[in-house]
N, C-alpha and C positions, 0 to 999 in steps of 0.2 A: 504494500500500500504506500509504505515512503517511495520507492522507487516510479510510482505513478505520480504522486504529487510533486516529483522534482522534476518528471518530462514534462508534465503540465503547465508548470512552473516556468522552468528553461525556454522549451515550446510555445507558449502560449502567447506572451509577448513579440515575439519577433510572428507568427502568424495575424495577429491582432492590427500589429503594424502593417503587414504587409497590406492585408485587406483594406484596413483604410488608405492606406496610401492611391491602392490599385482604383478605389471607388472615387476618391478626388481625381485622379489623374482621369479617368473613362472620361468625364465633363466636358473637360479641355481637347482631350485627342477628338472627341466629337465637332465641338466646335471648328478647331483645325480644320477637322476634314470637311464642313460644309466651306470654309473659307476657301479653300485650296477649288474643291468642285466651283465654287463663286469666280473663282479668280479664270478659270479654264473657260468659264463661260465669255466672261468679258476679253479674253483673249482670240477664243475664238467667230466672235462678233467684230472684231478690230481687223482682222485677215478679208 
């Protein structure tokens, strides 16, 4: 049972992080990518 609550432990944090991290980041990379699709348009309107 120690051995479970020190992976948990160890684990649990750096998992915890990663997750938030990945869910702020998803936002942004969306965004990006509608800008990026935005910008292809208005370049391809300019040709």
């Amino acid at each position: 049972m120690e051995e479970l609550t020190t992976y948990v432990a160890n684990l649990g944090f750096p998992i915890a992080v990663s997750i938030y991290l990945l869910v702020r980041i998803e936002g942004k990379l969306e965004n990006l990518s509608v800008s990026i699709n935005e910008l292809t348009k208005a370049i391809a309107s300019m040709k």
